[in-house]
C-alpha positions as CSV (number, residue, x, y, z in Angstrom):
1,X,34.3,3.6,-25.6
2,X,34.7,2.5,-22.3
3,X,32.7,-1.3,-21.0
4,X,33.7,-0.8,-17.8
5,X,31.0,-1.9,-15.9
6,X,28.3,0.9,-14.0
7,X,27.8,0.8,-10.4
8,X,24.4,0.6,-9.2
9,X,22.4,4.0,-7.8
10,X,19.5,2.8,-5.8
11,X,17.1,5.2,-5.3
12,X,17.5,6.9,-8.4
13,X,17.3,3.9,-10.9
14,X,14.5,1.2,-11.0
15,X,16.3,-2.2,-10.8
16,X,13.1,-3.9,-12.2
17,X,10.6,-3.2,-14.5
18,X,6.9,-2.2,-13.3
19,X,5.3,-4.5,-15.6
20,X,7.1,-7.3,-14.2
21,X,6.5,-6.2,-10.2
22,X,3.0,-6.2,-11.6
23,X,3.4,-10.2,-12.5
24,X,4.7,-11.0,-9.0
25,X,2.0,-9.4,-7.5
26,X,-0.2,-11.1,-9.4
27,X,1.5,-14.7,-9.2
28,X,1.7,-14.3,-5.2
29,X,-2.1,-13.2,-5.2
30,X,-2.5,-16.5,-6.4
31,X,-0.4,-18.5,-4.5
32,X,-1.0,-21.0,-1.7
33,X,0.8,-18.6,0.9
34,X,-0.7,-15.2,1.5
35,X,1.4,-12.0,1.3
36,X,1.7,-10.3,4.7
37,X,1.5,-6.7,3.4
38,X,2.5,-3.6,5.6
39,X,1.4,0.0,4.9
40,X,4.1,2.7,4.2
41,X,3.7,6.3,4.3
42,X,7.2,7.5,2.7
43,X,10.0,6.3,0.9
44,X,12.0,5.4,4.2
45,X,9.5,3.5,5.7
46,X,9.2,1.7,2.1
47,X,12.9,1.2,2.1
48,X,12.5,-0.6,5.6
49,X,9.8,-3.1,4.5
50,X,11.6,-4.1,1.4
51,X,15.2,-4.9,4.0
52,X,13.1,-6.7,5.9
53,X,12.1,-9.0,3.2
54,X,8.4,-8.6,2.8
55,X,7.0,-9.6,-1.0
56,X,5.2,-5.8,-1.2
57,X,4.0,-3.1,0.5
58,X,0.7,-0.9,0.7
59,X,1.0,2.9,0.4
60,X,-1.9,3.8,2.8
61,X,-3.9,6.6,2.9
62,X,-5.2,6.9,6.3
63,X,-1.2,6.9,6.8
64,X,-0.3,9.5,4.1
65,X,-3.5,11.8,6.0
66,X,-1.8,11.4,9.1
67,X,1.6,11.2,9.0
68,X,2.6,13.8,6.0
69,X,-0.4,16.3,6.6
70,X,-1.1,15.5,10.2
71,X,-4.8,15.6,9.2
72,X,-7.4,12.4,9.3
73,X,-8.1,9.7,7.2
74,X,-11.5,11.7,5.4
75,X,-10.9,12.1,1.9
76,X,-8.9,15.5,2.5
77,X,-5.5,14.6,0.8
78,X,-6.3,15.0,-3.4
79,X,-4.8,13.0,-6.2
80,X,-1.6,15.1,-7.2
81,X,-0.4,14.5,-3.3
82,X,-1.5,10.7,-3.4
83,X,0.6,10.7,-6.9
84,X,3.9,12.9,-5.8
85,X,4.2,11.2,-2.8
86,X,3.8,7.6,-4.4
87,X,6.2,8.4,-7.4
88,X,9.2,9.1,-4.4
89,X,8.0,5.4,-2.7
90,X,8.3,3.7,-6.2
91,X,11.6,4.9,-7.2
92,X,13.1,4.0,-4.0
93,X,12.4,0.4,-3.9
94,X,12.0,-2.4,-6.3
95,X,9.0,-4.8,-4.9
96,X,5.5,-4.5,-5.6
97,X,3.6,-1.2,-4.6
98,X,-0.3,-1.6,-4.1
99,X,-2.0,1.8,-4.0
100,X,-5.0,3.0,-1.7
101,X,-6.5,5.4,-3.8
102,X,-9.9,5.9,-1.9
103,X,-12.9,6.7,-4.3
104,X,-10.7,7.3,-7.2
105,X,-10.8,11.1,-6.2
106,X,-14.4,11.1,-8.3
107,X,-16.3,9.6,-10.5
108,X,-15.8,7.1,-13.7
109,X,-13.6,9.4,-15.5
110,X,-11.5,10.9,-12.0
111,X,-11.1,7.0,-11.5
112,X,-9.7,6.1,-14.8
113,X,-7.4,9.6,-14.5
114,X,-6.0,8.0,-11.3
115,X,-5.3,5.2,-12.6
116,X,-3.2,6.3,-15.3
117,X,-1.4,8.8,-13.2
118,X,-0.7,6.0,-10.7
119,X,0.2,3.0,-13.4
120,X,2.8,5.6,-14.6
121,X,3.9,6.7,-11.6
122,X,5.0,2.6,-11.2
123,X,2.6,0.9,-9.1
124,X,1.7,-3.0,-9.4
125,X,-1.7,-2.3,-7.6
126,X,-4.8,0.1,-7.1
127,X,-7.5,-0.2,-4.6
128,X,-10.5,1.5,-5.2
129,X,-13.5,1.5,-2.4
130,X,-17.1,2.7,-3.0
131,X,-17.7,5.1,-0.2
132,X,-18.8,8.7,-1.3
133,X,-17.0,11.5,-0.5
134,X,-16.0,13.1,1.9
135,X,-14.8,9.1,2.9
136,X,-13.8,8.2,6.1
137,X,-11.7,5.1,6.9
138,X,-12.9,1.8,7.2
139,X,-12.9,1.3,11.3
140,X,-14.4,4.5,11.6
141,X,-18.7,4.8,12.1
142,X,-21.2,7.3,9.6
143,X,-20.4,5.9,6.3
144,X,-21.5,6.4,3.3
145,X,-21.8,4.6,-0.2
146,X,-22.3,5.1,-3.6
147,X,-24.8,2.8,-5.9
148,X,-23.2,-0.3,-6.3
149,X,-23.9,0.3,-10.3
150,X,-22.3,3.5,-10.0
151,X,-19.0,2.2,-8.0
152,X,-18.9,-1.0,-10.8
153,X,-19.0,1.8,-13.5
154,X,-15.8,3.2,-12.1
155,X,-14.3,-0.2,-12.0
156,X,-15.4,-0.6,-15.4
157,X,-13.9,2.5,-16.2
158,X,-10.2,2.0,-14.4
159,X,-10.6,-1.3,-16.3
160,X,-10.6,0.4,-19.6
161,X,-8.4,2.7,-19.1
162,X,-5.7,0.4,-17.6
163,X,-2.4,-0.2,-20.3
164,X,-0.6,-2.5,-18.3
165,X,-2.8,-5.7,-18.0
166,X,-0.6,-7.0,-15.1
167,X,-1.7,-4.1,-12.8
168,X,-4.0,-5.4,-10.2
169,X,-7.3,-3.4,-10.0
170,X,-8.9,-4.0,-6.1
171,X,-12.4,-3.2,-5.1
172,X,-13.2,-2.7,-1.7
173,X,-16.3,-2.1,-0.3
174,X,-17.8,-0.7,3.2
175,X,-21.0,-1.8,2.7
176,X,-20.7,-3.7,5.9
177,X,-20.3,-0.5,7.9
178,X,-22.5,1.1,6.0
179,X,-25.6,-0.9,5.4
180,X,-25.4,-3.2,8.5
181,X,-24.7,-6.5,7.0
182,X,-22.2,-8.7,5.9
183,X,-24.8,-9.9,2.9
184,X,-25.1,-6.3,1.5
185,X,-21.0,-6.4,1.6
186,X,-20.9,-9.8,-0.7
187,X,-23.6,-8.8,-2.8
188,X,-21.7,-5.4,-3.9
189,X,-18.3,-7.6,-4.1
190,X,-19.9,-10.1,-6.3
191,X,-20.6,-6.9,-9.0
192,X,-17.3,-5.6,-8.5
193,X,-16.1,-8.7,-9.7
194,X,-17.8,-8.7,-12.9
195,X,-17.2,-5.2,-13.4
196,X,-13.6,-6.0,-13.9
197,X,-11.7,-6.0,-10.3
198,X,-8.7,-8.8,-10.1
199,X,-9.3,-8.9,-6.2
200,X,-11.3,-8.2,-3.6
201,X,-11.4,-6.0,-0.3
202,X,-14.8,-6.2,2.1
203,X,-13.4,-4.2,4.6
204,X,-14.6,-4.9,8.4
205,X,-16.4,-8.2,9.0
206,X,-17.0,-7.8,12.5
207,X,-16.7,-12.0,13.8
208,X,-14.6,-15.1,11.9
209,X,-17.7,-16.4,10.7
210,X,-18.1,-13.6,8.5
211,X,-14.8,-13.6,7.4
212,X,-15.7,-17.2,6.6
213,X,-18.4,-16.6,5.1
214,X,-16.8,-13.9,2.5
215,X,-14.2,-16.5,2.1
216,X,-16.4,-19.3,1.0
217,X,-18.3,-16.8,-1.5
218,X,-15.5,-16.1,-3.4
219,X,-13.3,-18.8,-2.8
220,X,-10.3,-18.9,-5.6
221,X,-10.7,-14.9,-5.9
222,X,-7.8,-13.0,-4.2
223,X,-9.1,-11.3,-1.7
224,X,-7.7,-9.0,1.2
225,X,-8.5,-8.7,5.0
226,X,-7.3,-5.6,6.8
227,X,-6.0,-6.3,10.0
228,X,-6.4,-2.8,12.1
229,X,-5.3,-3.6,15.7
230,X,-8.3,-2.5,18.5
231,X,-10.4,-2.2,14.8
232,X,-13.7,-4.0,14.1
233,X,-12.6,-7.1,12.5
234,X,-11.2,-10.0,14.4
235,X,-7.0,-10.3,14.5
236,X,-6.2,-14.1,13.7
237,X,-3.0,-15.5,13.1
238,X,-1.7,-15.1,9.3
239,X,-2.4,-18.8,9.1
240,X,-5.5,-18.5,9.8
241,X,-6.6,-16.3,7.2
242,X,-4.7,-18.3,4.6
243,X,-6.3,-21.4,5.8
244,X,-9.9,-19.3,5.0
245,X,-8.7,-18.5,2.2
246,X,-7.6,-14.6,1.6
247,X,-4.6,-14.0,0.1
248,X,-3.5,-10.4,1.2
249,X,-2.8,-9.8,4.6
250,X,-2.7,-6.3,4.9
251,X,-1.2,-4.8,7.9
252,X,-1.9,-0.9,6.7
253,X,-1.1,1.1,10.0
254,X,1.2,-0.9,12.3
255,X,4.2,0.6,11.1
256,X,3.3,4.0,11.3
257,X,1.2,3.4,14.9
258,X,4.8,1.7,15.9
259,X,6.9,4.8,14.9
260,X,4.3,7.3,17.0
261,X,5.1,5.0,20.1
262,X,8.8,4.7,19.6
263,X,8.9,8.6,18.6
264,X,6.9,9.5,21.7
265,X,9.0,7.3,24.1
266,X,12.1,8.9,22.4
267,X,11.2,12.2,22.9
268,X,9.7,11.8,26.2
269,X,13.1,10.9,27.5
270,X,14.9,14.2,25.4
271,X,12.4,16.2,27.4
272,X,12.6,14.8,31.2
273,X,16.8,14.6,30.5
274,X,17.5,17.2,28.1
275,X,19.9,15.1,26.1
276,X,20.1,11.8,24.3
277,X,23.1,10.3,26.3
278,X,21.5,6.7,28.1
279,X,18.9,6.6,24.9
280,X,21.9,5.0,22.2
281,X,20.7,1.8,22.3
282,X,17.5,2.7,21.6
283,X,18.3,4.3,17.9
284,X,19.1,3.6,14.7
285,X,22.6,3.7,14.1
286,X,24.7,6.1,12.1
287,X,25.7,3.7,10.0
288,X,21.8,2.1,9.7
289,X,20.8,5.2,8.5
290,X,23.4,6.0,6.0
291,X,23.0,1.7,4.9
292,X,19.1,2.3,4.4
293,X,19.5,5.5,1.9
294,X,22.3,3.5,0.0
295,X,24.8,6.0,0.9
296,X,27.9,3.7,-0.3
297,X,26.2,3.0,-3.1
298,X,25.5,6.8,-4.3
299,X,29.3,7.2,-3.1
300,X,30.6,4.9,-5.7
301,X,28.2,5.7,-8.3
302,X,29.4,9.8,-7.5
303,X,33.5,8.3,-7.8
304,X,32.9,6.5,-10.9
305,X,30.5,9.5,-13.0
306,X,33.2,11.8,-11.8
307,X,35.9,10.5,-13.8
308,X,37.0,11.4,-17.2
309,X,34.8,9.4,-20.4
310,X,37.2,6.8,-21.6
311,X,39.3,7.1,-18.6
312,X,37.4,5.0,-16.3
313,X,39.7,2.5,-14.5
């Protein structure tokens, strides 16, 4: 029997447990430094945010509408594509995953289904909102809500049907949007709360002193502030969110709105010049590329498996 020891294969093996990406999250939600959190789309841009050193990352859902289906963010994408599409982001990384999975794709019972699909599928966090659907993302205008009874039933329900109690349940609400006022937003958060939710998402305070404000209601809560550049709520500095108070930093669309600028410069010059030479500098190297899908890795994992049992130098 040989004890020579295995080489690693990144990508295809988990280095760490779910349950205990769930306890990070949860131990940095309640930290005294927020988690700066970017949205991925795919499992390359979830490889990039975990090399650049970032504590987790936020599968978004405006970005999976957009940038896999090329469609809008309005409820169109269903919960096998949210769950494929997520299982390939999990197994290619190994820091906390936080999940935008809109209404829960229906009711009480759709919600508790996609939550187990999604806790098995790896995540360390789900964020449930309480539009109805069709939904429409938060910075967009015409929304509409659910009965905040009716949304706290689903939380109740994702509650109940979670098996992992590490995994972080998040309840946003657009009642802000919606219903005109920041008080409508707290009052819906403050039932989410008791419904079961570990954190809390009022998405779109439109001034800082009503991001205050939900920061001094639910002070020692985690709670998240989505930072949409030329969107309705105001963009501070990191620091001063953490010093009101939220936790979760989320930065869901700047790195796919980066990657439409850089792809349309890039291709904007293949067009005028009909060729890439002058543009090098401006790319990702072959050997970047090859480094961020592990290539070397795979390559000694592929020498090692491909010699005899027992004979394994």
């Amino acid at each position: 029997m040989t004890t020579t020891a295995r080489p690693p294969v990144p990508g295809i093996v988990r280095n760490r447990d779910p349950h205990e990406l769930r306890r990070q999250l949860r131990a940095d939600l309640a930290g005294t430094r927020p988690l700066v959190v970017p949205g991925v789309t795919d499992a390359l841009g979830a490889r990039l945010v975990e090399r650049a050193g970032f504590g987790a990352m936020y599968v978004t859902g405006a970005g999976m509408s957009n940038a896999l289906y090329g469609l809008p963010d309005i409820g169109l994408v269903s919960l096998a594509e949210v769950v494929e599409n997520v299982s390939r982001i999990t197994a290619a990384i190994d820091i906390p995953v936080v999940v935008d999975a809109d209404t829960g794709h229906g009711g009480p019972l759709n919600a508790m289904r996609t939550l187990t699909q999604l806790e098995r599928a790896g995540v360390a966090g789900i964020q449930f909102e309480d539009q109805e659907m069709p939904k429409r993302c938060g910075h967009f205008d015409d929304h509409t809500l659910i009965p905040g009874r009716h949304m706290a039933a689903k939380i109740d329900a994702a509650v109940q049907a979670r098996r992992d109690d590490q995994l972080v349940i998040i309840a946003r609400t657009d009642a802000r949007s919606a219903e005109g006022s920041i008080d409508a937003a707290i009052e819906r958060a403050h039932l989410y709360r008791e419904a079961g939710a570990d954190a809390l998402f009022i998405e779109a305070p439109r001034t800082i002193e009503e991001l205050q404000q939900v920061a001094d209601e639910f002070r020692g809560i985690p709670l998240v502030v989505n930072v949409v550049e030329g969107g309705k709520t105001p963009q501070l500095t990191v620091e001063d969110y953490a010093n009101m108070g939220y936790t979760f930093v989320l930065f869901a669309n700047f790195l796919m709105r980066s990657v439409i600028h850089a792809a349309q410069e890039s291709l904007g010059y293949l067009r005028r010049n009909g060729e890439t030479t002058g543009f090098e500098d401006r790319i990702a190297t072959w050997q970047t590329r090859q480094e961020l899908v592990n290539l070397s890795d795979m390559a000694r994992a592929e020498a090692f498996y491909d010699q005899p049992w027992g004979e394994r130098a």
